[in-house]
C-alpha positions as CSV (number, residue, x, y, z in Angstrom):
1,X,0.0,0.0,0.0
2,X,1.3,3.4,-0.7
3,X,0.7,6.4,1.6
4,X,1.4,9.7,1.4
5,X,4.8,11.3,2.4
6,X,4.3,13.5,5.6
7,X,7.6,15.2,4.5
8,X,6.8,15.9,0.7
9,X,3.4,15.1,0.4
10,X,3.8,12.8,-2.9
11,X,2.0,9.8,-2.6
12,X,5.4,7.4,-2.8
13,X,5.5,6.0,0.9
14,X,5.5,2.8,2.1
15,X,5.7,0.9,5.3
16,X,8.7,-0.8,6.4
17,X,10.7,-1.8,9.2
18,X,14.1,0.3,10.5
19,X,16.7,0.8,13.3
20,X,16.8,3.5,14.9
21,X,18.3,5.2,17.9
22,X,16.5,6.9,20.6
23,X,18.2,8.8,23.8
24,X,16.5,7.8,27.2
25,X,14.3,10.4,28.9
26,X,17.2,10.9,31.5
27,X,19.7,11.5,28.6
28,X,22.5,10.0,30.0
29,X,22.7,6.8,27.1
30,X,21.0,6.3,24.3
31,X,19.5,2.9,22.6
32,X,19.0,0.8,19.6
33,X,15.9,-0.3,18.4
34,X,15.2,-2.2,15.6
35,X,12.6,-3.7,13.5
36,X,10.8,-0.2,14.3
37,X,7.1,0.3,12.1
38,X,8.6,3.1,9.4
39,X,7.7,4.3,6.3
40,X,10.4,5.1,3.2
41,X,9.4,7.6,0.8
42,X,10.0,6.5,-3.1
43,X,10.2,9.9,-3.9
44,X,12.7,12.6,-1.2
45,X,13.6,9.1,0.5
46,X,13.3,10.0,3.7
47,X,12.8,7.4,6.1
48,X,10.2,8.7,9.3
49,X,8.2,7.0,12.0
50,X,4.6,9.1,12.9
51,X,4.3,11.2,15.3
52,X,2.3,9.0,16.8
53,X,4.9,5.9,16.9
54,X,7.0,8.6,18.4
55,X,4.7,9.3,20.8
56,X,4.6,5.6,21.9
57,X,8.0,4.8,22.1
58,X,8.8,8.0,24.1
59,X,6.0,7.0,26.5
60,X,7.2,4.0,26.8
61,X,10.5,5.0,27.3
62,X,9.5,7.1,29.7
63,X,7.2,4.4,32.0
64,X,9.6,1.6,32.3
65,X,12.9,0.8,34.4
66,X,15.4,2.1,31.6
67,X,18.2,1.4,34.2
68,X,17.4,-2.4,32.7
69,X,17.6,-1.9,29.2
70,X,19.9,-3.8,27.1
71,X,22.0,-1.2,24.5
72,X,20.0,-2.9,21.9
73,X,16.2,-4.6,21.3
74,X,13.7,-5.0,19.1
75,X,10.3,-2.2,19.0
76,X,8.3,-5.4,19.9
77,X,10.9,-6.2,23.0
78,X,10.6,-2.6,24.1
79,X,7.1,-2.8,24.0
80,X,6.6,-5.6,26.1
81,X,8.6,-4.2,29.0
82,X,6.7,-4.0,32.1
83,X,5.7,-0.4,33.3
84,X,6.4,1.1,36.2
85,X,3.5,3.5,35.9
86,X,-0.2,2.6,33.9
87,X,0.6,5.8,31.8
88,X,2.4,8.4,31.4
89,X,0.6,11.2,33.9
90,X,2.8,14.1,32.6
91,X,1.3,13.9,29.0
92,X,-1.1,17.1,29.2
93,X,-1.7,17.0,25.6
């Protein structure tokens, strides 16, 4: 299926999976994830998560023990790591 770009609005972007690397709310390491729900643009070839899988994955980050993290995991891993909190209670928006 092809979507449309939220950086240059063609219509060339399709879903994928990536690595990326994401600092941890208390900035003092920073992490790999992989296997992270992407899209790749045919056209500027930019590869983005949504703001919303941003949102997630920052929450996330945010709610569990990052203390026991390992340097690298998979975006289905990270997901599955118990919370510390039900949600994320400083999220006014």
């Amino acid at each position: 299926m092809i979507y449309v770009c939220q950086w240059c609005e063609e219509e060339a972007a399709m879903e994928m999976k990536d690595k990326v690397y994401w600092e941890l709310p208390d900035g003092t390491n920073a992490i790999e994830i992989t296997e992270v729900p992407s899209f790749k643009c045919g056209e500027c070839g930019i590869v983005y998560q949504t703001d919303e899988q941003v949102k997630e994955i920052e929450d996330q980050l945010f709610l569990i023990d990052t203390k026991q993290l390992e340097k690298s995991l998979t975006y289905q891993q990270l997901m599955e790591k118990p919370r510390l909190l039900k949600r994320n209670y400083f999220d006014f928006g």
